[in-house]
C-alpha positions as YAML, in Angstrom:
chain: A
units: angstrom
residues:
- id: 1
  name: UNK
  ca: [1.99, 8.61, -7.61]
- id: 2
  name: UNK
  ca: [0.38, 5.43, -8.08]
- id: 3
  name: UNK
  ca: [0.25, 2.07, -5.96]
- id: 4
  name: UNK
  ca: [3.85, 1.35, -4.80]
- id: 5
  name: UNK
  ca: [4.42, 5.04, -3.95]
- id: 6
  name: UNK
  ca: [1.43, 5.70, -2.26]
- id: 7
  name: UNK
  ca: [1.51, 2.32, -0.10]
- id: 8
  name: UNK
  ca: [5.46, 2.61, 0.51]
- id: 9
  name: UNK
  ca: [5.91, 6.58, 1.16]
- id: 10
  name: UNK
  ca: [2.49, 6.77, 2.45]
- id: 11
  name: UNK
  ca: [2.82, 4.01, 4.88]
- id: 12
  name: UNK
  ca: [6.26, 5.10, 6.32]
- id: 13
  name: UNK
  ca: [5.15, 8.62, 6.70]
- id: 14
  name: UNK
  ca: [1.89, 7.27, 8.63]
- id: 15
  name: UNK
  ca: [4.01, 5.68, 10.53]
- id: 16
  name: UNK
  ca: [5.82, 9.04, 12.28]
- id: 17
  name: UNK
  ca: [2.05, 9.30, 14.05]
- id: 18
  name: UNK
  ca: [2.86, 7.89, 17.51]
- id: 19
  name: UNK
  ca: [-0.60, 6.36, 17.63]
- id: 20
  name: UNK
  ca: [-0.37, 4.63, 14.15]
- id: 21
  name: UNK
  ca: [3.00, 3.06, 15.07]
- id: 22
  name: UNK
  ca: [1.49, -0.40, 16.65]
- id: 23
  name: UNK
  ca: [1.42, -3.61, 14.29]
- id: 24
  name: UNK
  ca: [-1.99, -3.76, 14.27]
- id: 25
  name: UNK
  ca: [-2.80, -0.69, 13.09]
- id: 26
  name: UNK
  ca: [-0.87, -1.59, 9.99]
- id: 27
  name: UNK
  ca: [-3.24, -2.56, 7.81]
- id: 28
  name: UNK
  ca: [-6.05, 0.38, 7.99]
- id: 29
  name: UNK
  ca: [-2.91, 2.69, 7.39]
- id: 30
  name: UNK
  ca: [-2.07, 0.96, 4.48]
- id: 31
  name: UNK
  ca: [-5.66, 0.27, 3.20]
- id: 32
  name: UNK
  ca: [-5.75, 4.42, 4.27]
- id: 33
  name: UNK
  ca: [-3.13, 5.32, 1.62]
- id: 34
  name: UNK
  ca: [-4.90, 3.75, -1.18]
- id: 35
  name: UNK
  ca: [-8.62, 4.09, -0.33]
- id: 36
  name: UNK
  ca: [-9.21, 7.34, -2.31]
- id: 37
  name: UNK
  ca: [-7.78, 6.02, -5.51]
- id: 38
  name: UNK
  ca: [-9.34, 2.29, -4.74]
- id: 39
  name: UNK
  ca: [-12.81, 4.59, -4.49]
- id: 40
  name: UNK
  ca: [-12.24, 7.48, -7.45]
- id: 41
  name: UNK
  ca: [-10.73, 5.82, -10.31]
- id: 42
  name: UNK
  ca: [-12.94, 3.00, -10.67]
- id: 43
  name: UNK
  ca: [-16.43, 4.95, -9.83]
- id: 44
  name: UNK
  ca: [-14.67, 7.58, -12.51]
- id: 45
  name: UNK
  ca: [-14.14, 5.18, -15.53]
- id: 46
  name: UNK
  ca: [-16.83, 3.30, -14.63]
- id: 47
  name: UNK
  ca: [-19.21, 6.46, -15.22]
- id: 48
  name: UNK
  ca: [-16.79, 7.17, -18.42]
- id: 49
  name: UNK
  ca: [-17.42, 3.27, -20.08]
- id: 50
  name: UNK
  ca: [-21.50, 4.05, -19.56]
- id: 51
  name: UNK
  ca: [-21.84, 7.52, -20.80]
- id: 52
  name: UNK
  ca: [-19.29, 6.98, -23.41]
- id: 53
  name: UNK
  ca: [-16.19, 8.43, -22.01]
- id: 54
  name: UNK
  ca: [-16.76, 12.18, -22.05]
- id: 55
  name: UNK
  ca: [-16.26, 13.39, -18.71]
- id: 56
  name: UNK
  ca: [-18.07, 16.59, -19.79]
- id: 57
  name: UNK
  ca: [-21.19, 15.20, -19.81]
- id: 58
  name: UNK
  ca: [-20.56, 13.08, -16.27]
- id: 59
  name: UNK
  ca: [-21.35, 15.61, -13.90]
- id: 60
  name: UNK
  ca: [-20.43, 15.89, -10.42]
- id: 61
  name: UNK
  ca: [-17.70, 12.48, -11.11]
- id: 62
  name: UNK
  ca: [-15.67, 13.96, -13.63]
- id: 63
  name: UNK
  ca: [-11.76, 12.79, -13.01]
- id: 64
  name: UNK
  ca: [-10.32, 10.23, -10.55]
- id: 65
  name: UNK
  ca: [-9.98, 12.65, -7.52]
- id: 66
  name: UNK
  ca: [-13.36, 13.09, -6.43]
- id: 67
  name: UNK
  ca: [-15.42, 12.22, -3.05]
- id: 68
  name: UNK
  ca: [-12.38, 9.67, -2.08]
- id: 69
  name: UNK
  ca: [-10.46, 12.34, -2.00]
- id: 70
  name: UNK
  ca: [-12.29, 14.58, -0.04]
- id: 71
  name: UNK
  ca: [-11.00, 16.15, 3.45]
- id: 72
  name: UNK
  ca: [-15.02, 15.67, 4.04]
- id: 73
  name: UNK
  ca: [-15.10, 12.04, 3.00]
- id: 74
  name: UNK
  ca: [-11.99, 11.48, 5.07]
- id: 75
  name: UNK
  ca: [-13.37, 12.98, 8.43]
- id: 76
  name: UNK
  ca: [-16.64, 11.10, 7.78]
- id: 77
  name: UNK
  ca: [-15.06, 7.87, 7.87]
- id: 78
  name: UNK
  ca: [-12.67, 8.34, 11.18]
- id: 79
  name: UNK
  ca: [-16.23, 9.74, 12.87]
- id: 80
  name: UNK
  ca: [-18.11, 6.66, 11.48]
- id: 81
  name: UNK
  ca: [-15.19, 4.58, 13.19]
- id: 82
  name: UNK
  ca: [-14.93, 6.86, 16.16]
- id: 83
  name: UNK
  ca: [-19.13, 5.99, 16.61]
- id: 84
  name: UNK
  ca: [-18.19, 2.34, 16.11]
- id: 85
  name: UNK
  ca: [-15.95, 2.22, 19.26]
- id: 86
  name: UNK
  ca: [-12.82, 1.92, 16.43]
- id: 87
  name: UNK
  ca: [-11.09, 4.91, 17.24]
- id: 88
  name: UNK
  ca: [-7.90, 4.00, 17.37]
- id: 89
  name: UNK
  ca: [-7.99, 2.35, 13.40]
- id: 90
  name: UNK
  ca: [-9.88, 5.15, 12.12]
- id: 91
  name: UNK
  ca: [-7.26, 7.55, 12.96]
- id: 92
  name: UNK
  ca: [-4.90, 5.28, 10.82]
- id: 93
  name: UNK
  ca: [-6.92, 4.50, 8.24]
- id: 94
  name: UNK
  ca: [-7.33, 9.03, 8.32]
- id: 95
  name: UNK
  ca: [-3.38, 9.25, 8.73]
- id: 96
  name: UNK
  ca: [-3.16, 6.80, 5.26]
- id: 97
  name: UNK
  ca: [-5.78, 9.20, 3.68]
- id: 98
  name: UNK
  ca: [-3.69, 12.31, 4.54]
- id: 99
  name: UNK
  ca: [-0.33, 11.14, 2.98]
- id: 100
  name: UNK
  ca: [-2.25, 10.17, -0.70]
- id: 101
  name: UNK
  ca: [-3.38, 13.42, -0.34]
- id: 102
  name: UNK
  ca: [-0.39, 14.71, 0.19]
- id: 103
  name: UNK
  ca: [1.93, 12.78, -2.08]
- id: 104
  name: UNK
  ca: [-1.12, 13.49, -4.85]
- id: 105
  name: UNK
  ca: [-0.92, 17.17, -4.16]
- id: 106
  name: UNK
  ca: [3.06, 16.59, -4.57]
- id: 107
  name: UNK
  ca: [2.59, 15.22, -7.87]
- id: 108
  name: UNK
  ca: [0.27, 18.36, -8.58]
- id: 109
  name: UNK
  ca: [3.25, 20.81, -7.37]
- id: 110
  name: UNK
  ca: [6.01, 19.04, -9.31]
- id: 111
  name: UNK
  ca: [4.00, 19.06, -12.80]
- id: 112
  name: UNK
  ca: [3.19, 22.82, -12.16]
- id: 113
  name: UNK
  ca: [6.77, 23.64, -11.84]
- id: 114
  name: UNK
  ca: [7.97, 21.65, -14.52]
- id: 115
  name: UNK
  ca: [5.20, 23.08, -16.89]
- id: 116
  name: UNK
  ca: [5.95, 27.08, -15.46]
- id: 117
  name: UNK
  ca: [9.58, 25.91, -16.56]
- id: 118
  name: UNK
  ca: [8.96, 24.98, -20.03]
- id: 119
  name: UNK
  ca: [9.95, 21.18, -19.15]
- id: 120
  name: UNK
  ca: [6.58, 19.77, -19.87]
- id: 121
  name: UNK
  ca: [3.30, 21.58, -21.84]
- id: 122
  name: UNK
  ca: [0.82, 21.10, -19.72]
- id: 123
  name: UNK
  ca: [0.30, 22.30, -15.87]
- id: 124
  name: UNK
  ca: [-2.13, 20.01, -14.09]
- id: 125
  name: UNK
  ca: [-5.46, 21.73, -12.42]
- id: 126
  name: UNK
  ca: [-4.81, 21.14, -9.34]
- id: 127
  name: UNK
  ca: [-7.46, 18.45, -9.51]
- id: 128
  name: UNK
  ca: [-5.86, 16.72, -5.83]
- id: 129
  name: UNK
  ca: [-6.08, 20.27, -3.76]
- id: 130
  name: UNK
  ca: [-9.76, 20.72, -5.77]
- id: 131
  name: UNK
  ca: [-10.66, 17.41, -4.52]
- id: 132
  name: UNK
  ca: [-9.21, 17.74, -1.08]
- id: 133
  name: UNK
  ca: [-11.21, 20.70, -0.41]
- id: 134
  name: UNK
  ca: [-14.49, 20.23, -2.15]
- id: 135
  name: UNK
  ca: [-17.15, 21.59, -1.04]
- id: 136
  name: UNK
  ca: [-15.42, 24.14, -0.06]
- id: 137
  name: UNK
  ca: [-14.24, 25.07, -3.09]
- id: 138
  name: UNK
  ca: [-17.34, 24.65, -5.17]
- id: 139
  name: UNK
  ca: [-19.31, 21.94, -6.07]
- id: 140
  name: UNK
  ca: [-17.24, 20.86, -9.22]
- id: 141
  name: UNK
  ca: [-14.35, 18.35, -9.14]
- id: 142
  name: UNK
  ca: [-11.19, 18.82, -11.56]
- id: 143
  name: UNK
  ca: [-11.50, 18.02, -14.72]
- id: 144
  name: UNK
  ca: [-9.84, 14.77, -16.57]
- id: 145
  name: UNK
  ca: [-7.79, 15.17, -19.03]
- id: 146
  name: UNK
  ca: [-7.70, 11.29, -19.81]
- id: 147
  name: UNK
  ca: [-10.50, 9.19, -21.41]
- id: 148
  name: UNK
  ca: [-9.56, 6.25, -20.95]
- id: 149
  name: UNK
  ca: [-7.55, 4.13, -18.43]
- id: 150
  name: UNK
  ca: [-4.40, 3.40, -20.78]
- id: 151
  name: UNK
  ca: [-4.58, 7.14, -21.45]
- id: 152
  name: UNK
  ca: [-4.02, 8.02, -17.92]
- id: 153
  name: UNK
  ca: [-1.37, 4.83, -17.63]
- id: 154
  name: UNK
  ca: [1.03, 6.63, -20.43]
- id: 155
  name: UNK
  ca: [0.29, 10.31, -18.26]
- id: 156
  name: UNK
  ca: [1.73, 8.39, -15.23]
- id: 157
  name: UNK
  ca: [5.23, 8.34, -16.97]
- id: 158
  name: UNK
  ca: [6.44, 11.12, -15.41]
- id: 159
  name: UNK
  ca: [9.57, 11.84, -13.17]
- id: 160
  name: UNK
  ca: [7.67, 12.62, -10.29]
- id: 161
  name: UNK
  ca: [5.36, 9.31, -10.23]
- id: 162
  name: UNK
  ca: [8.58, 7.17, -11.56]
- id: 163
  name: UNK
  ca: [10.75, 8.11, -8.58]
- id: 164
  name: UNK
  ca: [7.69, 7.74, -6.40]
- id: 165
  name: UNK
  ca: [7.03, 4.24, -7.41]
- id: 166
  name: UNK
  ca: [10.93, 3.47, -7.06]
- id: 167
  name: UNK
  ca: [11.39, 4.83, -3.55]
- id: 168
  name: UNK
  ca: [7.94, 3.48, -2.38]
- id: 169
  name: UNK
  ca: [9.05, 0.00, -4.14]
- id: 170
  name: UNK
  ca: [12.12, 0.28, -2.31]
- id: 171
  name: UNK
  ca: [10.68, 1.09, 1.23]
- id: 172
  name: UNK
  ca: [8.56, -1.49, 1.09]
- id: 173
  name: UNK
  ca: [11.49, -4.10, 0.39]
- id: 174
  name: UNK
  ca: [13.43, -2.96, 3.11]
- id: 175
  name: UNK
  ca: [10.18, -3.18, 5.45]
- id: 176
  name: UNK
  ca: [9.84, -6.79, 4.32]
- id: 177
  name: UNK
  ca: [13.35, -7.66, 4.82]
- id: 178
  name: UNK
  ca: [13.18, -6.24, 8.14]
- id: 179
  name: UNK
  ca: [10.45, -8.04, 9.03]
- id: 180
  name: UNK
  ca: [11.82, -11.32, 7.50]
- id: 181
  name: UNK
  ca: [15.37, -10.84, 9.85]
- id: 182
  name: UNK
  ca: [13.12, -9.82, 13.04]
- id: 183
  name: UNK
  ca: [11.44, -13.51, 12.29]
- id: 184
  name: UNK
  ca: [15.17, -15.24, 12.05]
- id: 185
  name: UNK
  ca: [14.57, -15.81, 8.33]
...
């Protein structure tokens, strides 16, 4: 999925946590369901433009779900806000974390399926449930299998991140017509 399915699926589902329901825990679940990407994709192709884009050779950062998209990463932040007194937005800003890493393990599922049925040619590593687990895992992140940003742009056109980006694109309409009737607009 990508922005408009992450923020508009992500932020309705974050919104079924009683505690995450208030207005003004709105904006950490938002910011939540786009922090890993906001965090991975630019430290990843930012490492790629300086060592020449082979991912190979990059190490420990080698594809866009890495240490933002860590279960670890995640927990570390709500404690860091739990220390600060914040509780109550770092659990939504955790809650936001959880559904990109569960719409991005979605996306994982779907392209697995479609490539065991001969729909697509290539099955996708797993690189979200890699990511979501690491260290436990080992102490590699997936792979990437695209080199450069318009690379992984044209791998995004795929039923499963289309109809995300339409049904996210949609939820967040009828959120801001909502909101534009409750203020008598």
């Amino acid at each position: 999925m990508f922005v408009l399915g992450h923020i508009g699926v992500g932020s309705r589902l974050g919104r079924l946590v009683p505690a995450v329901r208030a207005s003004e825990m709105t904006p950490w679940l938002i910011l939540g369901t786009i922090l890993p990407d906001l965090i991975d994709k630019p430290l990843y192709y930012g490492l790629a433009l300086a060592s020449g884009g082979d991912s190979a050779r990059m190490g420990l950062i080698t594809c866009t779900r890495t240490i933002g998209h860590s279960a670890l990463f995640a927990l570390l932040l709500w404690l860091a806000f739990a220390a600060a007194g914040r509780r109550a937005s770092g659990l939504a800003l955790l809650v936001g974390m959880a559904t990109h890493f569960l719409l991005d393990l979605g996306g994982d599922t779907t392209g697995f399926l479609l490539a065991r049925l001969g729909l697509i040619w290539k099955a996708p590593g797993f690189s979200s449930l890699r990511a979501l687990l690491f260290p436990l895992v080992g102490a590699r992140f997936g792979r990437m299998p695209f080199h450069t940003p318009r690379e992984h742009l044209r791998g995004l056109a795929q039923v499963y991140t289309i109809a995300g980006e339409v049904v996210g694109g949609a939820l967040l309409f009828i959120a801001w017509r909502a909101t534009r009737k409750a203020e008598g607009r």
